[in-house]
PAGU-645800 format. One record per residue (C-alpha): x, y, z; residue in one letter. Coordinates in pm, whole numbers, plus 50000, padded with zeros to 5 digits. Layout:
N
XYZA ...
This chain:
673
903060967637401X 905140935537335X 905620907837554X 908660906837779X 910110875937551X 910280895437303X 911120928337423X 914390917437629X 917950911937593X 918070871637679X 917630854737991X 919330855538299X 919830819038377X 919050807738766X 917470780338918X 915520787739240X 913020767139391X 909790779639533X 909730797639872X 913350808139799X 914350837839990X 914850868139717X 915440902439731X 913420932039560X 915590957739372X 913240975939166X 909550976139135X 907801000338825X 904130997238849X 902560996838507X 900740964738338X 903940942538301X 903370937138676X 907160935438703X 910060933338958X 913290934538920X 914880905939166X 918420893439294X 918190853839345X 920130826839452X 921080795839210X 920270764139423X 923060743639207X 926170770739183X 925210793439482X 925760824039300X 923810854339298X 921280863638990X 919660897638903X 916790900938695X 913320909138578X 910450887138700X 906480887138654X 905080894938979X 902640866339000X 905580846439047X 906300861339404X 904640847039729X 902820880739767X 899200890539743X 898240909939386X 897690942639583X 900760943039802X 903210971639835X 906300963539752X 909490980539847X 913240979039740X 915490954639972X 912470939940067X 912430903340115X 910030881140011X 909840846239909X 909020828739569X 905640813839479X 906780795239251X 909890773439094X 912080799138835X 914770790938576X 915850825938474X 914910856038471X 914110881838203X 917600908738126X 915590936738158X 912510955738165X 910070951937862X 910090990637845X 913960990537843X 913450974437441X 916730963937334X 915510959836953X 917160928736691X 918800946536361X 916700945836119X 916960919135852X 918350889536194X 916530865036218X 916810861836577X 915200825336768X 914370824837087X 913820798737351X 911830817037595X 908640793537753X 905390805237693X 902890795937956X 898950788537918X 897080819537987X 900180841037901X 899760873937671X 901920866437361X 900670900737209X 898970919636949X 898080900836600X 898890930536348X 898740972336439X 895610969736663X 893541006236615X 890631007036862X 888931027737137X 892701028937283X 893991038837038X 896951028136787X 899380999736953X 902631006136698X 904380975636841X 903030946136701X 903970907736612X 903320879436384X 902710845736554X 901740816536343X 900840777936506X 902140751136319X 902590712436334X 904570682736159X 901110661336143X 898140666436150X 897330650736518X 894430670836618X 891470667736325X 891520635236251X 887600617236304X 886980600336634X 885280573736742X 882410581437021X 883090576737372X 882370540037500X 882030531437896X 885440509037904X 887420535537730X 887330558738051X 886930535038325X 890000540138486X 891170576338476X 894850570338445X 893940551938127X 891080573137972X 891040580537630X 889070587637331X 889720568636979X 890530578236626X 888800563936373X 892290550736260X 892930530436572X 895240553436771X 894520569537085X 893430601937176X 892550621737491X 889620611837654X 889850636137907X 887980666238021X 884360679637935X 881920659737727X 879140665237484X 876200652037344X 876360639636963X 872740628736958X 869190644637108X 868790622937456X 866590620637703X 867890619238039X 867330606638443X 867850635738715X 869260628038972X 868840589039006X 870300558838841X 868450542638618X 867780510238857X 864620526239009X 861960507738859X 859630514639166X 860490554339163X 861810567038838X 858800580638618X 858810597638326X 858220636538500X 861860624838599X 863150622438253X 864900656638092X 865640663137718X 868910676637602X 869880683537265X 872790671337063X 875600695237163X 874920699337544X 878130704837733X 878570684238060X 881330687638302X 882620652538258X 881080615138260X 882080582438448X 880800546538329X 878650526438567X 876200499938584X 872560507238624X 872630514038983X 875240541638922X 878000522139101X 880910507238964X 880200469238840X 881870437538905X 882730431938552X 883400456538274X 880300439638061X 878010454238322X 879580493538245X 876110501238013X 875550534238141X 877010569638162X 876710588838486X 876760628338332X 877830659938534X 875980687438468X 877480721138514X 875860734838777X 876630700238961X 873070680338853X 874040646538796X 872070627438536X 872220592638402X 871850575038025X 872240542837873X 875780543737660X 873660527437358X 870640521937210X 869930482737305X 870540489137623X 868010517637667X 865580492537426X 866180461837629X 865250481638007X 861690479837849X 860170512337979X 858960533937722X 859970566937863X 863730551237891X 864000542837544X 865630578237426X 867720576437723X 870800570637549X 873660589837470X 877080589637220X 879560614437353X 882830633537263X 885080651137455X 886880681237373X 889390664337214X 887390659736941X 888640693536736X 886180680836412X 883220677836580X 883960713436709X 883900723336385X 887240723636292X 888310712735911X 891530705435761X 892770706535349X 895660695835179X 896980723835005X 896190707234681X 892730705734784X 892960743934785X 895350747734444X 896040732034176X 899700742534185X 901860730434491X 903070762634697X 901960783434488X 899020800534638X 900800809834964X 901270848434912X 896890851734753X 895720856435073X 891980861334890X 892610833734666X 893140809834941X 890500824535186X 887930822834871X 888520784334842X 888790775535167X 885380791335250X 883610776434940X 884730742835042X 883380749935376X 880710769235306X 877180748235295X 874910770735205X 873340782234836X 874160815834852X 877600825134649X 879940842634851X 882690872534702X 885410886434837X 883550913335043X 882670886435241X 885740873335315X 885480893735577X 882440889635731X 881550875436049X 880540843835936X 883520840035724X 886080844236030X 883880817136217X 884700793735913X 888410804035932X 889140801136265X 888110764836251X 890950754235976X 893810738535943X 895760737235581X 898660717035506X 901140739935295X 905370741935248X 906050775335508X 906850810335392X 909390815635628X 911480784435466X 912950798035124X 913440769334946X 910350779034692X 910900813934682X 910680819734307X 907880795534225X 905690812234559X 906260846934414X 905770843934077X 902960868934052X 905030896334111X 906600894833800X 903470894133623X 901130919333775X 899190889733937X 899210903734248X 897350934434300X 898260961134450X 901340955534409X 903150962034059X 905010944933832X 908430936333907X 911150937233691X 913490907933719X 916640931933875X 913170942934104X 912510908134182X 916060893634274X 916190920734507X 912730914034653X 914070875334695X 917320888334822X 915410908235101X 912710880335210X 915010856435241X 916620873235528X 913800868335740X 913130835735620X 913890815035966X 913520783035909X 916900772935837X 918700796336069X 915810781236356X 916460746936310X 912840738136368X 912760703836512X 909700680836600X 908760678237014X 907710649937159X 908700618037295X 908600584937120X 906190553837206X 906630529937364X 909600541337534X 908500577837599X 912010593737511X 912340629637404X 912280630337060X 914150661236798X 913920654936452X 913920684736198X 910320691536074X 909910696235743X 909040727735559X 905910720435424X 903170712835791X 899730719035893X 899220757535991X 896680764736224X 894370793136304X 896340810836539X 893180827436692X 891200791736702X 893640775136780X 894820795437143X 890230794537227X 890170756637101X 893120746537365X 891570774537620X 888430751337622X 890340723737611X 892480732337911X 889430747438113X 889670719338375X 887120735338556X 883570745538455X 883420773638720X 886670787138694X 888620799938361X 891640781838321X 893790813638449X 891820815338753X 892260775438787X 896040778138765X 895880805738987X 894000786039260X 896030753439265X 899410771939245X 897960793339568X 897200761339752X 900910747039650X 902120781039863X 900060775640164X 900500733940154X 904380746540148X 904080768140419X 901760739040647X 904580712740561X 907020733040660X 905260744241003X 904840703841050X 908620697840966X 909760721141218X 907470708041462X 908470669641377X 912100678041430X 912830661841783X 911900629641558X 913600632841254X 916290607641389X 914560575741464X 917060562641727X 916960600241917X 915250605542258X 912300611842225X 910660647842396X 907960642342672X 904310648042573X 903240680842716X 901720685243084X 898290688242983X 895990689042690X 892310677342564X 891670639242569X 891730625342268X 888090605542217X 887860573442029X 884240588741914X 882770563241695X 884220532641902X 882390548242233X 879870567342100X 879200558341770X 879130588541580X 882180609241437X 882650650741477X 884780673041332X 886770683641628X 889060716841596X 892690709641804X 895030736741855X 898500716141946X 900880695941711X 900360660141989X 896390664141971X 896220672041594X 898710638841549X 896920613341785X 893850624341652X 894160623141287X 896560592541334X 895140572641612X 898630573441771X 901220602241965X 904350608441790X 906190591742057X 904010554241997X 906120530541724X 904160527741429X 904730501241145X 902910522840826X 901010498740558X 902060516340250X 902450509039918X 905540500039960X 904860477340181X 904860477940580X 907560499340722X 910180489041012X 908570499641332X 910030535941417X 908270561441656X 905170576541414X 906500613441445X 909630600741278X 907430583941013X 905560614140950X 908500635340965X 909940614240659X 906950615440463X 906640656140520X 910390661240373X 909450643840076X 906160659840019X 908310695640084X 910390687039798X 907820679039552X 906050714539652X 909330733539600X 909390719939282X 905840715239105X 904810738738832X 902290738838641X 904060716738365X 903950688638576X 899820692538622X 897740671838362X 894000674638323X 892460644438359X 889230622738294X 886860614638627X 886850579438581X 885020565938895X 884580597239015X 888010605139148X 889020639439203X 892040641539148X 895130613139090X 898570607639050X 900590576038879X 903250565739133X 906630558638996X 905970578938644X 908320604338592X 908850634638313X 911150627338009X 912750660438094X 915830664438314X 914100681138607X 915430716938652X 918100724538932X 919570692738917X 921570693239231X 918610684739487X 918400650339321X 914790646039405X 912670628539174X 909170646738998X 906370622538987X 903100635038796X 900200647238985X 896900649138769X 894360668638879X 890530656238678X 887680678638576X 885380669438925X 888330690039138X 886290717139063X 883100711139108X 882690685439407X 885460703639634X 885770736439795X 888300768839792X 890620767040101X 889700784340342X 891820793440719X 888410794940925X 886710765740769X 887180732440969X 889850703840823X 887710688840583X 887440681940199X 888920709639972X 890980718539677X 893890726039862X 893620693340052X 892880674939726X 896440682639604X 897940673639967X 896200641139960X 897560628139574X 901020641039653X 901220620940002X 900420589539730X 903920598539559X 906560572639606X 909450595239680X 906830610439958X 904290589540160X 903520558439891X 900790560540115X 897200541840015X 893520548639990X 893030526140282X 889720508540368X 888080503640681X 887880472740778X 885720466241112X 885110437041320X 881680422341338X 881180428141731X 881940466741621X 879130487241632X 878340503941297X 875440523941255X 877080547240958X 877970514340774X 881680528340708X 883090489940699X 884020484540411X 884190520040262X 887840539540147X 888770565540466X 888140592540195X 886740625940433X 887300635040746X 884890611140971X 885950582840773X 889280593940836X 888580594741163X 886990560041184X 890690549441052X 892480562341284X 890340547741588X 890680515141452X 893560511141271X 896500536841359X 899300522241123X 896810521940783X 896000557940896X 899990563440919X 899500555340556X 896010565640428X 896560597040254X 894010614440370X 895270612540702X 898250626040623X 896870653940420X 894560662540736X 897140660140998X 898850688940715X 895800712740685X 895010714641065X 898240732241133X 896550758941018X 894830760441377X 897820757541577X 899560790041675X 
């Protein structure tokens, strides 16, 4: 079967934000995993019918559905598909027909060529090709260097040339290295050499940070000598970022404890080559239509070995390793402007099986090709935005660009957009856009609850009769639990230090905040935080390097190039960035757990950082010397949920502000009734 995209009449424009209210007009159970919908538009208020996926509904994968049922939206739409994909509403033949339809990671785009397996024939079938002005992607890098990834905002790889690349996501070894377990390297009473483990060049880590020899950040950037390396089953291990550095320690069994490293930016050192086509031919365009031709000279410039290779092994498995891997730079098919010099053969029995053409025979041909020919009719423009400005950018490409391997191309971006190493990337996307529904659905319990405060000058409600004390733990007793509350003025005073009734002057980024009662505060903070969770997709999520370990970040104040999509709610989309450790280092929500560190609480912290939310801080706690301390958490960010705690005792107006707290005070509504 065909994708809906392609399969459909054109889209039914709406804009509805997630948790929408829609209603279910038809549901046909077969694998599109379809439902028909009526929506509606946030901007116009008018009412849309349409076709959706399911997975974009607020409903489990298993759920019954039923006609004029309601349910809400999972996640933010901006049309919907005409009809069902079984309902094909074919193109005439011989129309070139363009289509603006996005295509998410993870999506099916469909079957490459008639597909004849254990299934059986699929007769539906398309041609997809990848295909790029430059050449941006295999160009030779430069290995990874300790000041190049320090902050992860910043992180990046270099070209060879100069420019900047990714640095971001897994790395791997370029060199045999020998490396500690599970200590830094400034151990000279402790680390030995049974402590020492070999990897070869070409082990896969989750991700690296810089650090000085104790592991830790360093004062200066001249002290960042070492790599700390994630293994993927969590085992941390540390190396020396060059050789000096491992000679100059001066123990012997630390002298191989070095390491250059890549990321998975770096397409050529996964194998990936590119050629001009004149590398390939002799004569410009002409070799487009001899697929063997091509296929034999791309693999013979590849190929390394002795042994000569002929055309039965063009399609060997070897071969389509070596062809997945390539780029080629030619002038497109599908533009006609060489039509007569590509197809040349045709008129002289060059291109068997198929016969000579007479000229009449040929014109014809031409007459017929060039009607699906697109490339005029498609406008193809460059996408990007330009530097330094970032502005979107649309200039026409031009015929003649790099064409990818469509097949290595979709696994080389797979692995580059598996942020995490447990989960695939579909399973990844499915798990933070799960924890954007139930952070939704917390907020809005909180709002509701906040709404006596939401006007700062209104009386405020009385506390209630009765409920627990709330103990300043560590200031009386010096250690710190985890304590489960079940009511909205516990949860607040205890994650905040303060009731909602108390005035509170927040310390956030923005600066301190005019003294208002704290529920009012929060209740600000919680509308803006809604917003951005109505709106979030997945196109606003970029992987990210771990830099000093951090999770997860975001960039206050740094906004898409792209009109955000409705346009009415005038609410401004910051980026969130979510880095390789996210999945590793922090748990899957879960209701019964207590309100601690986890994924979903990850994304509730960064967006409380947002300036049109929060603008709250990573706060630090800052004790007085008469304080006892015995957990030495002076000094220390309020990152977890004791040291959150320790805030809040202590300081109630940074923990008005520490995100943390705020993301805390979010997730234990999930114990309240």
């Amino acid at each position: 079967m065909l994708p809906p995209f392609l399969t459909v009449s054109g889209p039914v424009m709406v804009s509805a934000l997630r948790g929408a209210e829609v209603t279910v007009l038809a549901v046909i159970d077969d694998n599109h995993r379809m439902v028909k919908i009526r929506a509606t538009d946030v901007n116009s208020g008018a009412a849309a019918e349409g076709w959706i996926e399911r997975m974009h509904l607020d409903v489990e994968s298993t759920a019954a559905l039923a006609v004029s049922q309601k349910v809400r939206l999972g996640y933010p739409v901006s049309w919907l598909y005409g009809n069902h994909p079984t309902e094909k509403q074919w193109a005439a033949l011989d129309i070139v027909k363009t289509i603006q339809y996005p295509v998410r990671a993870g999506q099916v785009l469909g079957y490459a060529g008639m597909t004849d397996g254990e299934l059986g024939v699929v007769p539906d079938s398309f041609h997809f090709e990848i295909f790029t002005a430059d050449n941006g992607l295999l160009k030779p890098m430069r290995p990874l260097v300790p000041v190049d990834i320090k902050l992860p905002h910043a992180s990046h790889q270099d070209y060879a040339d100069g420019r900047q690349c990714d640095g971001m996501g897994k790395v791997w070894l370029t060199r045999n290295a020998s490396l500690a377990k599970q200590m830094s390297l400034a151990q000279p009473g402790s680390l030995k050499n049974s402590d020492m483990q070999t990897f070869t060049s070409g082990a896969c880590f989750l991700g690296a940070i810089p650090c000085g020899v104790n592991g830790k950040p360093p004062a200066s950037d001249d002290k960042l000598i070492c790599f700390k390396l994630f293994g993927m089953d969590g085992t941390t291990y540390y190396a020396y970022a060059d050789a000096a550095n491992a000679a100059a320690d001066g123990r012997d069994f630390v002298r191989d404890a070095w390491v250059t490293l890549t990321t998975d930016s770096d397409w050529i050192a996964r194998g990936w080559q590119a050629y001009e086509d004149k590398e390939l031919n002799t004569t410009d365009d002409g070799f487009v239509e001899d697929d063997d031709a091509v296929m034999r000279k791309i693999v013979t410039a590849a190929h390394t070995s002795s042994t000569i290779l002929n055309l039965d092994d063009l399609h060997a498995e070897g071969v389509d390793v070596i062809l997945r891997s390539m780029a080629v730079r030619f002038h497109t098919e599908w533009d006609y402007e060489h039509n007569t010099t590509r197809y040349q053969k045709l008129l002289t029995g060059e291109h068997p099986p198929l016969p000579t053409l007479t000229q009449d025979q040929f014109a014809g041909f031409i007459q017929d090709i060039q009607k699906q020919q697109f490339w005029s009719d498609a406008r193809v423009a460059n996408d990007g935005v330009s530097r330094p400005g970032m502005q979107p950018v649309s200039t026409p490409m031009t015929a003649k660009n790099w064409h990818f391997h469509p097949i290595g191309f979709l696994a080389q971006m797979r692995e580059c957009l598996t942020t995490d190493a447990k989960l695939s990337e579909e399973a990844f996307e499915q798990e933070i856009r799960k924890s954007w529904i139930i952070g939704l659905k917390l907020i809005e319990k909180r709002l509701k609850q906040l709404q006596p405060w939401a006007d700062a000058n209104a009386v405020m409600p009385d506390p209630p009769a009765s409920r627990p004390a709330i103990v300043r733990e560590y200031a009386t007793l010096h250690t710190v639990h985890n304590v489960r509350h079940t009511d909205l003025w516990s949860n607040f005073e205890y994650w905040f230090g303060v009731t909602p009734n108390d005035v509170g002057r927040p310390e956030t980024l923005h600066g301190t905040l005019p003294g208002a009662p704290a529920g009012h505060h929060v209740y600000a903070y919680l509308k803006g935080m809604r917003e951005f969770f109505r709106h979030i997709s997945m196109q606003r999520v970029v992987k990210g390097a771990l830099g000093f370990e951090a999770g997860a970040w975001v960039n206050p104040g740094e906004y898409p190039s792209r009109t955000l999509v409705p346009a009415r709610s005038g609410f401004q989309m910051e980026y969130i960035n979510i880095g390789c450790q996210y999945g590793a280092f922090f748990r899957g929500f879960n209701v019964g757990d207590p309100v601690d560190q986890n994924r979903m609480e990850v994304q509730l912290h960064e967006v409380a950082h947002l300036q049109n939310t929060a603008h709250a801080k990573d706060q630090k706690i800052e004790l007085a010397a008469t304080v006892s301390d015995p957990d030495q958490y002076n000094g220390q960010k309020a990152y977890g949920a004791r040291a959150a705690r320790v805030l809040a005792e202590f300081a109630p107006n940074c923990a008005l502000a520490n995100a943390e707290n705020i993301a805390f005070f979010i997730e234990s509504a999930k114990d309240e009734s």
